[in-house]
N, C-alpha and C positions, 0 to 999 in steps of 0.2 A: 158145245157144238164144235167148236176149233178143235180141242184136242181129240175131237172124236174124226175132223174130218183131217186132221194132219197122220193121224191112223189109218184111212183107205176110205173113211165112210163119207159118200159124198153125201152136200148138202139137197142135192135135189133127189136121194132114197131117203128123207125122211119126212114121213107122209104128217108131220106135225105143220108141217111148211107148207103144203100143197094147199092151192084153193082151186074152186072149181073153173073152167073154161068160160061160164056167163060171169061169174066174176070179175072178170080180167076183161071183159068184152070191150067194155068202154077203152079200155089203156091200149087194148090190144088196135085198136082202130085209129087211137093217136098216133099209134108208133107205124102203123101201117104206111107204105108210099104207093103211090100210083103205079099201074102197071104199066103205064105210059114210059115210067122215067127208068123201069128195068128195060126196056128196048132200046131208050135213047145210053144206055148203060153200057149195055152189052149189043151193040148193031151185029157183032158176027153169031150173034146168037138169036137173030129177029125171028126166024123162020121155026125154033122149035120153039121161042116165048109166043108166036104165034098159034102151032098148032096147039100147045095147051090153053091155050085160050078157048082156039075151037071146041077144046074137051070139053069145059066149062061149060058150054052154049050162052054163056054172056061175051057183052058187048066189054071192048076191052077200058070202056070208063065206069064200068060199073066191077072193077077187078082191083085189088088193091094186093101187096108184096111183101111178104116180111122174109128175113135172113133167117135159117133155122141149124141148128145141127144136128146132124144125123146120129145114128151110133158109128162107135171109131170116131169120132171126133172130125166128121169128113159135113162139110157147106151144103146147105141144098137151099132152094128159097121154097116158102110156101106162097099158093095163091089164096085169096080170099074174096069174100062176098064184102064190095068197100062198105055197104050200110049195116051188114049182120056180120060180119066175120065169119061164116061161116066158110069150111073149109072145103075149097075147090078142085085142089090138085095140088102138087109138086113141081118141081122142076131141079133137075142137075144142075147147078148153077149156084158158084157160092159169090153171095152177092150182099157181104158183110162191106 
């Protein structure tokens, strides 16, 4: 796998590696943070972590954040459902 990914092949095109989304559920909600603490984060960005919240139609303690990357290698955070991980929305916002 090194020599193949020192060659161009990354490690996340190879579907040997990949597990599913309920998989990961559990990890994925330890790793999650409150959407609370992306506001107190980013205050000049309260009003569009706001309205995506609004998209949502949850209550913003029931919202949880994780840092994701886009393609191009460009930050975006995702929202989630804090008790299912389910996925909410997006937001511009690299918040690595």
């Amino acid at each position: 796998m090194t020599l193949a990914a020192l060659q161009g092949l990354h490690l996340s095109a190879r579907p040997e590696l990949w597990q599913s989304y309920a998989t990961g559920r559990e990890a994925i909600l330890r790793a999650a943070k409150p959407v609370t603490e992306l506001k107190s984060r980013f205050p000049q960005r309260a009003a569009e972590i706001d309205a995506a919240l609004r998209n949502t139609g949850r209550d913003a303690t029931q919202v949880a954040y994780l840092p994701l990357i886009a393609r191009k290698a460009e930050a975006w955070t995702v929202l989630l459902d804090a008790k299912t991980a389910e996925v909410l929305g997006y937001l511009p916002v690299d918040s690595f």
